[in-house]
Every structure is written in C-alpha cells, then in structure tokens.
C-alpha positions, 0 to 999 in steps of 0.5 A, spaced: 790 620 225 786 613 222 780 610 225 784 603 227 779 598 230 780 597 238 784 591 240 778 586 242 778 581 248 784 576 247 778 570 249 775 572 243 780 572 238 781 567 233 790 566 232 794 562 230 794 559 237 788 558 239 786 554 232 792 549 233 789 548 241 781 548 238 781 543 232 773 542 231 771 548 232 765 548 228 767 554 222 762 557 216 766 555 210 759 553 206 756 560 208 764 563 205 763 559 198 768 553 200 766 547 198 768 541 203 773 538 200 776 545 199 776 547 207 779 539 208 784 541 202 785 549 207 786 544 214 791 539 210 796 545 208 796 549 214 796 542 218 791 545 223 784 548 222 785 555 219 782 562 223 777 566 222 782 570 218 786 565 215 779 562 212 776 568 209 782 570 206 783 563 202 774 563 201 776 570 197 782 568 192 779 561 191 772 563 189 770 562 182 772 570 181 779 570 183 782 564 183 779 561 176 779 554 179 774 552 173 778 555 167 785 554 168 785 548 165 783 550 159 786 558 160 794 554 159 793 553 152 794 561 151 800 561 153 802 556 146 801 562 143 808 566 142 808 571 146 810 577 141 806 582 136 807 583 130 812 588 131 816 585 137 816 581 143 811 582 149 813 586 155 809 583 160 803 578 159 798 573 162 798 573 170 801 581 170 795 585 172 795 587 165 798 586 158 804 591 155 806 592 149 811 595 145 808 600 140 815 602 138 818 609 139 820 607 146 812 607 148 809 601 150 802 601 152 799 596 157 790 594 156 786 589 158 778 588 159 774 586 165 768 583 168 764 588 172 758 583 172 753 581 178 754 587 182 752 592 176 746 588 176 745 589 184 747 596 185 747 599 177 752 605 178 756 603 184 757 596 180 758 599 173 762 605 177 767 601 180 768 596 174 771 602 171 775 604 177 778 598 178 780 597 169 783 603 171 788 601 177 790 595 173 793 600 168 796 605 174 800 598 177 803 597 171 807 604 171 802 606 165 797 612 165 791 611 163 788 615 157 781 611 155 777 606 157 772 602 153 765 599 156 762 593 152 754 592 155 749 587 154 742 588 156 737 584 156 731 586 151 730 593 151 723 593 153 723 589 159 723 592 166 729 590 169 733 593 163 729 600 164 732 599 171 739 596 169 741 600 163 741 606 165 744 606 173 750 602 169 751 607 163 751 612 168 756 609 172 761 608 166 760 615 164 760 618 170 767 615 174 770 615 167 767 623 165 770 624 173 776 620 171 777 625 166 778 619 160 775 619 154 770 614 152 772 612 146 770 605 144 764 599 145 758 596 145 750 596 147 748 588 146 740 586 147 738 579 148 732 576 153 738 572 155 742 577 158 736 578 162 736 578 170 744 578 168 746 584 165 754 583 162 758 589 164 765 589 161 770 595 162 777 595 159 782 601 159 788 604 156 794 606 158 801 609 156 808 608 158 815 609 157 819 602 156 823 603 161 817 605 167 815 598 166 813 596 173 810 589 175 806 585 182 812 583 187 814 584 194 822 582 194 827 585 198 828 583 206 827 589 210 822 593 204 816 596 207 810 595 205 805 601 205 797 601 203 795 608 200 788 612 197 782 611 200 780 607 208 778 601 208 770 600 209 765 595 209 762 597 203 765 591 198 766 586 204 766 579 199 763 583 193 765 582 187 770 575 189 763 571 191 757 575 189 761 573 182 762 566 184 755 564 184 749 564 180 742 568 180 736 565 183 730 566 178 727 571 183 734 575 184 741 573 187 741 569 192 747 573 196 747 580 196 755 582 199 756 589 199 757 592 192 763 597 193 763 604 192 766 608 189 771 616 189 772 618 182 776 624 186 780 620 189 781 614 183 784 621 180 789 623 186 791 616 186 793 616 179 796 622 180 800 621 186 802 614 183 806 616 177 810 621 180 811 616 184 814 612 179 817 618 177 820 618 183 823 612 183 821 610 190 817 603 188 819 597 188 814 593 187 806 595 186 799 592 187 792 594 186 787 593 191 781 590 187 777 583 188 779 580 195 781 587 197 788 586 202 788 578 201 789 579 194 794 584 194 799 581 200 799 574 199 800 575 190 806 580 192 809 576 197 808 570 193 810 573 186 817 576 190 821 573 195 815 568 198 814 572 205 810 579 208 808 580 215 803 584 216 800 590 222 793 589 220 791 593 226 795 599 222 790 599 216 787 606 215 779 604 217 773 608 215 769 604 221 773 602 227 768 596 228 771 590 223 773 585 224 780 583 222 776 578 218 771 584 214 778 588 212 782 582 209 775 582 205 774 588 203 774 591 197 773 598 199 776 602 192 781 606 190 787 602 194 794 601 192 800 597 196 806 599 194 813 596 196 818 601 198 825 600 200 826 604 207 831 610 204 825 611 200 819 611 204 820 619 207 820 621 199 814 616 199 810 618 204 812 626 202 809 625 195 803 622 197 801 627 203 803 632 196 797 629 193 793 629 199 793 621 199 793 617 206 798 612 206 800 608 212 807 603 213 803 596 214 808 591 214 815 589 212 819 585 206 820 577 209 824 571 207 821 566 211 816 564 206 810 565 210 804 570 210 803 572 216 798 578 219 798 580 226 792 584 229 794 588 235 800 583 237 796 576 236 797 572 230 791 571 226 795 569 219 800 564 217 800 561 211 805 560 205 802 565 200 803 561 194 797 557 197 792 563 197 794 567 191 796 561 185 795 554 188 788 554 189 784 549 188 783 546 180 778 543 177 777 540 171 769 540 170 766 534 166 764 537 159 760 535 153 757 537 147 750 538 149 744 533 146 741 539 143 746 542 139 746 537 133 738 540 132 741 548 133 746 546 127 741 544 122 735 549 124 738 554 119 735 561 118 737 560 110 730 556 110 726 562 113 722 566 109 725 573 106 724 579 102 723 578 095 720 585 092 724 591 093 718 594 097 720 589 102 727 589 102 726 597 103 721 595 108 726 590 112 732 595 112 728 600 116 725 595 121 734 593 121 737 600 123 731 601 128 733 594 132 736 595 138 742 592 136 744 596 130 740 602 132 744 609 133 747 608 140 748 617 142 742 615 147 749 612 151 755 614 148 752 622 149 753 621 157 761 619 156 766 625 155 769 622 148 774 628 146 777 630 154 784 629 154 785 632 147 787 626 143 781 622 140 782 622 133 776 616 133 770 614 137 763 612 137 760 611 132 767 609 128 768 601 127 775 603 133 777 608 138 784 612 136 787 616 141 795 619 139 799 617 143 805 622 142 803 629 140 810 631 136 811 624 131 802 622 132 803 615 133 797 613 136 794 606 138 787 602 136 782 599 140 776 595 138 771 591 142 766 585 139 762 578 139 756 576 137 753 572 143 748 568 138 754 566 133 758 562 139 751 559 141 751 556 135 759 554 135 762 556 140 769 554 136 768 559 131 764 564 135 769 565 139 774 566 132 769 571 129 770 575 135 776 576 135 775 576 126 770 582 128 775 586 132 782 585 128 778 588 122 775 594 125 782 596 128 784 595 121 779 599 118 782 605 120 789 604 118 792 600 125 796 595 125 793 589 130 797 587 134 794 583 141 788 581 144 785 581 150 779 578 152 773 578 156 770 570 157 763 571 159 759 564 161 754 561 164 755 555 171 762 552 169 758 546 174 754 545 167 757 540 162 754 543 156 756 551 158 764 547 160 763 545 152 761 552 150 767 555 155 772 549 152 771 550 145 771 558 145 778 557 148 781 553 143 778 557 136 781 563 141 787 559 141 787 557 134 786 564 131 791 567 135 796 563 133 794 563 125 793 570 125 800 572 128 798 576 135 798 574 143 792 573 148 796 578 153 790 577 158 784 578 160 778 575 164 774 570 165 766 570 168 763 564 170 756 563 173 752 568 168 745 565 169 739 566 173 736 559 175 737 555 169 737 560 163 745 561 162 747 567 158 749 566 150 756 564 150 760 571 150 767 571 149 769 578 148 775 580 145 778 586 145 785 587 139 790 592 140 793 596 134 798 601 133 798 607 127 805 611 126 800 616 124 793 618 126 793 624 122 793 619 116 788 615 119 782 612 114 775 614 117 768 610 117 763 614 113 763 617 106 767 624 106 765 627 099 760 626 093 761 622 087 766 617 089 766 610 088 764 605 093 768 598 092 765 592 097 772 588 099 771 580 100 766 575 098 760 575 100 756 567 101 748 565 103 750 566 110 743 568 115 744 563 121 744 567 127 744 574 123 740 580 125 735 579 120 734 572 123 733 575 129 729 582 127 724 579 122 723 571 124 726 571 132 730 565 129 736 562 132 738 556 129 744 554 123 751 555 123 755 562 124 759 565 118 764 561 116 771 564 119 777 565 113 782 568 118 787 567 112 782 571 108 782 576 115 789 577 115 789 579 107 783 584 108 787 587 114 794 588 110 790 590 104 786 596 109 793 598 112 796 599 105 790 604 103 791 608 108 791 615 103 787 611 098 780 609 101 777 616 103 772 611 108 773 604 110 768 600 114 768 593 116 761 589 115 758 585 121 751 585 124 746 588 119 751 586 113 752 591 108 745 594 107 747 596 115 753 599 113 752 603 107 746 606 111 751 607 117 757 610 113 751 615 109 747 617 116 752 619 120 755 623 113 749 625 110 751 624 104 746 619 100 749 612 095 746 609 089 748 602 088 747 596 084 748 589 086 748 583 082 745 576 084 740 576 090 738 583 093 737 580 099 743 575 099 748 581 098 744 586 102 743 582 109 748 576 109 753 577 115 759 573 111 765 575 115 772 578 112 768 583 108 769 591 109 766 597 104 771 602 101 770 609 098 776 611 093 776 618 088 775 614 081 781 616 079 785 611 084 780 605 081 786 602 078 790 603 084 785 599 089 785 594 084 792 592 083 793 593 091 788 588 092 790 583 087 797 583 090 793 581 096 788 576 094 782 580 096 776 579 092 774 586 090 767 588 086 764 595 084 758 597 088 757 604 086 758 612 088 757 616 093 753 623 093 746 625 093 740 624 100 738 617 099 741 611 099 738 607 093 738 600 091 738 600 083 732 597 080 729 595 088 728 601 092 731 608 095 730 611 102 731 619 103 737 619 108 732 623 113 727 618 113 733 612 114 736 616 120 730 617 123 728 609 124 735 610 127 736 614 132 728 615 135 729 607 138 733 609 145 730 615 146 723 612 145 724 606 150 728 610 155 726 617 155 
C-alpha cells in the first residue's frame, strides 16, 4: 500500500468552506512569490480569499517560470509565423508540451529545448540530472520516444572557483541521467563568460520518434474518464523548485530562496518510458500530462483546462513517499519521474495491467468533469475550487516598461575593428594558438567524453561535428539533424541581430551535413524582466526570432523562456539559444566536418567582411566587447543552405565558420583528422583568418569536381574562393606561417584537463 498522509483534525484544515467564513485570515502570499495585486486578482476570481491549498496552487503557475507573465506579450508574435516546415504542415506547436514534425515516411519527430538554470547552480548534478529528466517527459507525452538529447551550458570564467564547483556536478548530471537513460548525447555547447558567473546556463533538449498516427497531446476530455498518477511517489524533494527558485533572482552572496532541488531516478525515468509507450501501444490513454514544474498543479489544472474544462481530484489518493505533507507541499511538489494519464474506464484494468508489468505504481486519483471546476478533496474536505483556465492560461500578463538602455549608443561605437592586431606571420601564428587553447574554442572531450554518443546504435554525427545525426529508420536511413547555438556577446551588442545569427549559426550547422532545416525551437535566456534595459534586449531578440524565421521559411514550434538570470545587479548576456531541426533522406549519404583525404581541394564558400566586434579574438587577445555583430544576410543564409544540400556526394567535408573564424575551423577540421593544410589568402591575413562574418562554410571537394562546385554555387548565388589542398601534418599559411598539427592539438586539448584535473 502507498503511504497516504493521515487525515488532520477538521479545525485545522483550510477548505473551501472555511475560507468562505474566514475572509481576513492573514495568508503568506509575499513569502509564495505573489505580488499583492496578484493575490487581490486570486481573491476577486474565486469571490473569496483562497485556501492554503487554493494559494499554492496559483503561487506555483503564475510564477515568472510557468506562467510567462512577462513574456507573453512579446511570445504572441511567433505565432505570425506559418506554422508549417518546409517539407508540410506542423503537427502539434506552441503551447503542446513539445513541438511535432512531420519528417516525411509516415514519422514525425517531437523536440524542444529547456532551462534547467538555478537549481543547477544550487544543487549542480541534481539540478543538471532532473533537467534532463524533465526534457525528456516532455517528448514521452507527446507519444515519442526519445533518442537523443542535447545540453548547451554556459560557465563562467574557467578559472573562477564557483565554476570549478558547478561545471563538474552539472556535466556529471547530464551524462549521468542521460548515460542512465541509455540516449546518446549527441550535440551542444560549453560557453564561458564572467557574466555567467554565480549564475550558470544549463539548457537541455531532446528528441524524439513517432509515427503520425501515435501523435498524443495534454487534455482531460471525456465525463466519467479517470484520471490516473504513475511512476514514482510524491516527496518533499522539489516542493516550489524550479517554478519559484527560477522566478527570482540571485543575491550577489548566493540565492536568496534555496527550495528543494528535486531529485532524480534515471532507473525509474527508464521504466516510465518504457511503460508509456506500450501504453500507447495499448491504445488506453486518452490524454497525458508530465508532472514537471509545479508538480500535480501544473498537471491537473492544464489537463482540465485544455479538455472539457472540469477534474476532480482525491488528493489524499496521491501515492507519498513522506506521509507528513501537507496537501498544500504535494500540489508543490515537484518530485520527478511523474505521468498523469486519462483513461477511459473500460481501460483502466489493461491500464493498471500494463503499469504493474513494468513495476510502475499508478494510483486512480480522480475522474473527467463537465462542471468547469478544478476541484481537489483532501480525505473528504474541499480544499480547491477553481476554474482551471484561471491557474493554468489566464495568469496574470504583464507588459514590462522597456528602453533602449542609455549605454548602448556607447557599446555600438566602441568597435573591435579599431584594436591592435597582429601584423607579421609570427604573430598571426602566435594568435592562433592562444585562440584554439581559449576556453570556448578549446577542445571540449574533457565533458563530452562523460556522455555515452553512440548507445542505441543510431548516431551517425556528434561532438565535435558542426550537428548531431541520428537514423531515424534502419531499412531506408532516414535521419534527422540537431544543432544548437548563440553567441551571448553578439546579442549583447544587438539583440535584434544576435538573436538572428543564433538562429543563422544553427540552421548552417544542420546544413553542413546535408540536412534540410526544417524548424526551430528556443531557449530564451535573460536577466530581471523588471529591468527595462534587459525587457529591451528580451523584446528585440524576439522580433529578429521572429523575422528570421519568417524569412527563412521555418516555424518556431516552442520552446522556453528563463527571466531573472542575474545575481545582484550583473545580468547574464542575452542568451537566445536556439536549436533548428533538419531531416536527411539518407545519412549514409551524409557530409562530415573534417578533412577525409590528402591532396583535395579546399574551397571557402561566402564572403568574408572586416568584421571583429564581439569576435573571440577581441575576447582573447583585448577582452574587448564593443561594436556591432556580424551583419545577418539570411538571403545569403538560405543560398549556403540549399547550396550544402545539393553537395552532398560532392564535398567530401563541410564545415560552417563561427567563432574563431576560418583559422578555427581549418585547425578543427585538420586536428580531429590529422590531416594538415596549406592555404593562401589574398588580402588581410588577419581579416581572412579571425574575422567572424556569417553565412560562411569551408568545403573539401576531390579536383576533378571543381567545376562541379563552381557551377552549383553560381546556380545559387554563393561566392566561392579557392583556399588551397589538404594533405601533410601542418596547417600552413602561405608566406605567414606553418604550425605542426602536433603542436596545434596540443594547445587544443590540454586547456579542460589543466583546469579541472
């Protein structure tokens, strides 16, 4: 039998009734997160003041976390964007609990990103862990099994001490659920900046497989259904977590609210998944909810207000792990490894037959309602009743006053063009060894070696590839593409465009392996919404979003949004992650990253302008953050993209150009090879090497297919210019400098291992 919390003495429990007859009763809506107009907003639509239950329920899902009160306003202009990819309509997008894809061949793929933020800095490898864990329920409840995940992290500096406390207990979170979980790792990022510091970025997405016709979506519909609560028992670990830890910011000396981190079972997380899908299988689920932030609030009242509009609830049914809650700590909750399942009665024996198969408690909680209402008992007393829309969509909105800040005008003009740089090829040799041993463009095996890449058998790419790939089919090889990217100092310096070469980075790095781009999903990372100037930074990175997406042909199918990333004063750099999508018919036909033979030619696709601001270089050799970003040409985007696809079978290698420039990416691509280079470059050495202009890509073709690159990229309007051929063990620089691959990789690879042992 599940521990059940003992009934309490009726004088001393707050219901519905007793809060109709005790109006004044003084209540801890300050210390909950709510605000005062937000508590007088709670009393007005219940026409009482609310229970204790009633007011932890509506503290939870109108926090800053799950309620997006602060962002809403600026979110709504995704959905001007039609909501179809490239190659069909979508199948389920913003407001689902992921987005699906149809990737053609009868599968659809279901993948989103999230924020695992504060509590990866509280608890590291709990906070890390159970971000994972909840990325991945997400998929689960969309009908999809999950088959890879993805973690883009930021840091700050590398030799800071709360970075040697973080980094390790979240890398070791991520790879342990996931290695758990048995789901290859397979794409990211490791980011550092001082601001990141006392306020580290951990963003996690996954993906998942479908079949259209398994497609099934968060609604409790049906009178008389039952709704049912399976996996693990509900806890005190997570009571408020991540829905208010995640609404506030930092104190300068550490958080000011610690709510317990939640903890989590990769074992039962498998069984879950396991144990879901042939639920599916079964055809016994009528609708289906994870239990994520705000635990059991978040998942009965978004079922009921997404269904008929009415649940009732035996809170005293909920299977507990600690028989001493409160019914007010279990609807806060957020104890991992949950489900809500609505299942028609003639199912539940096949239901409940299926779930003590894979050893999974699951306990009838409560029942499918047409009355509108929300209504949750607790051994017989009425401690909720609410209309659920009004906990789960009609929170409160806010359109937070934003401005330009006064300093940007200074930021813009301050350009790194103006710093000192190399000018003799011992310098320029000189520079690109202090780059590739930088904490950003350093070889990052020091993590990735803790994620299993390759279980499951079906990784074709993965770090350090530009994307991850994984086959989706094993008879026909169909496969899909996943990368994920921003540049937090470009956004600082525009937002606007920032936010756009995000989205130009990722949709390039999916192209370089033949994939077809074919959505977006995002990971909105900001300071305090309550800033005017971080407002602006937040308002400007949704409309270029929105503007890119709408040029470039592909839908935003949801994603996350995390405010209040600043300890005291010093907000985060704007951080729109965004993750883009792409199918391949063929994987075997893919195009890697790095050099495969000697003595073939190495061709630099797109033009490359004078363009240092926000550079790593200006980073590494000045600690200079000034100017404006690369210019976004997302007509030159689209042309690389199509041109990429229509090489596969051509290039031999294909690699975008980011951070670093092409001097990183011709050292990338001969490192991880061992196979050297010689090039020359006309005009500025230093210009053509480090510059960071966008819509660019190097390219390795066999000679006689020279002719064959030039036509395809006249026939796509993409500039094409003839660096030199592969083959050797430097990369050399004609008439600057050489660099024996040895010496190259390693600066490259000792700079994690040095710092972190």
């Amino acid at each position: 039998m599940a521990d059940t919390a003992s009934a309490p003495a009726r004088s001393t429990l707050d219901t519905v009734a007793v809060a109709a007859g005790d109006p004044d009763r003084e209540q801890p809506w300050s210390e909950l997160g709510l605000k005062a107009d937000e508590y007088e907003r709670i009393r007005e639509i219940l026409g009482r003041r609310p229970t204790g239950a009633e007011l932890a329920m509506y503290s939870v899902m109108w926090s800053e976390h799950c309620s997006y009160k602060s962002s809403k306003v600026h979110l709504k202009q995704f959905g001007e964007i039609p909501q179809e990819t490239p190659i069909g309509p979508m199948l389920a997008g913003i407001g689902e609990n992921a987005g699906v894809i149809d990737i053609g061949q009868g599968y659809a793929v279901s993948f989103k990103v999230e924020s695992h933020n504060h509590p990866s800095y509280v608890e590291p490898y709990q906070g890390a862990a159970t971000g994972v864990g909840g990325i991945v329920r997400d998929i689960i409840a969309m009908g999809a099994r999950p088959v890879a995940v993805v973690d883009p992290l930021r840091f700050g500096p590398l030799d800071a001490d709360d970075t040697h406390r973080v980094l390790p207990g979240i890398v070791a979170g991520v790879g342990g659920y996931g290695n758990c979980l048995g789901l290859p790792n397979i794409g990211g990022e490791a980011v550092f900046d001082e601001t990141y510091l006392g306020n580290p970025l951990v963003n996690a997405g996954c993906i998942g497989v479908l079949r259209h016709e398994d497609l099934h979506l968060a609604k409790a519909s049906g009178e008389g259904n039952l709704v049912v609560l399976y996996g693990a028992r509900t806890g005190g670990d997570g009571i408020g977590g991540v829905s208010v830890l995640a609404s506030e910011t930092f104190d300068a000396d550490g958080p000011a609210k610690r709510p317990s981190v939640q903890v989590g079972d990769p074992f039962m997380e498998k069984l879950l998944i396991e144990c879901t899908l042939e639920l599916f299988r079964a055809g016994v689920v009528a609708g289906i909810q994870d239990l994520g932030g705000a635990g059991l609030s978040c998942a009965t009242s978004e079922l009921a207000s997404a269904g008929d509009g009415g649940m009732h609830v035996h809170l005293d049914k909920v299977p507990l792990r600690d028989s001493t809650l409160s019914p007010e700590e279990i609807l806060m909750s957020e104890s991992q490894e949950r489900m809500m399942a609505v299942v028609e009665p003639g199912d539940i024996a096949a239901f409940l037959a299926i779930t003590t198969k894979w050893d999974v408690e699951a306990s009838v909680i409560g029942e499918v309602t047409e009355t509108g209402r929300l209504v949750i008992d607790w051994h017989g007393e009425t401690v909720v009743d609410v209309p659920p829309r009004t906990v789960a969509h009609d929170g409160p909105v806010y359109e937070r006053p934003y401005a330009r800040p006064e300093w940007q005008d200074a930021l813009q003009a301050d350009g790194a063009e103006k710093l000192a740089r190399p000018a003799t090829g011992d310098e320029l040799r000189a520079t690109l060894l202090q780059l590739v041993a930088s904490p950003n463009l350093c070889d990052k095996s020091w993590i990735t070696d803790q994620y299993d890449r390759y279980v499951q058998g079906n990784t074709v790419l993965a770090q350090p590839a530009d994307s991850g790939m994984v086959r989706v089919d094993e008879e026909t090889h169909l496969g899909v593409s996943i990368s994920t990217d921003c540049n937090g100092r470009f956004a600082k310096l525009d937002p606007y465009a920032g936010a756009q070469l995000a989205l130009a980075e990722a949709y390039r790095n999916v192209a370089t392996g033949g994939a077809l781009p074919l959505a977006v999903s995002d990971c909105l990372n900001f300071g305090s919404p309550e800033d005017p100037a971080v407002m602006w930074q937040f308002a400007e990175a949704c409309r270029g979003l929105k503007d890119a997406c709408l040029e470039l042909g592909i839908p935003v199918t949801g994603g996350n949004v995390s405010l209040y990333n600043q300890t005291g004063e010093t907000a985060i750099l704007p951080t729109p992650v965004v993750a883009v999508l792409g199918v391949i018919e063929d994987v075997r036909r893919r195009t890697p990253s790095t050099f495969q033979a000697a003595d073939e030619r190495i061709v630099l696709l797109g033009t490359t302008r004078e363009e240092l601001s926000g550079s790593e270089w200006a980073k590494v050799a000045h600690d200079h953050l000034g100017g404006l970003p690369p210019r976004v040409d997302l007509r030159a985007e689209r042309n690389l993209a199509r041109l990429l696809k229509d090489l596969v079978g051509i290039a031999t290698s294909a690699h975008d150009l980011s951070d670093g420039g092409l001097a990183q990416a011709l050292a990338e691509a001969a490192m991880v090879s061992g196979i050297g280079a010689r090039v020359s470059l006309e005009g500025d050495a230093f210009v053509g090497l480090y510059a960071e202009s966008a819509a660019r890509a190097v390219v390795t073709v066999d000679a006689g297919d020279l002719e064959e690159l030039r036509a395809l990229c006249a026939r796509h309007d993409v500039p094409m210019t003839e660096l030199g051929t592969t083959g050797g063990d430097v990369l050399a620089v004609e008439g600057q400098f050489e660099v024996p691959l040895g010496e190259l990789r390693e600066a490259w690879t000792t700079t994690l291992p040095s710092a972190l042992g």
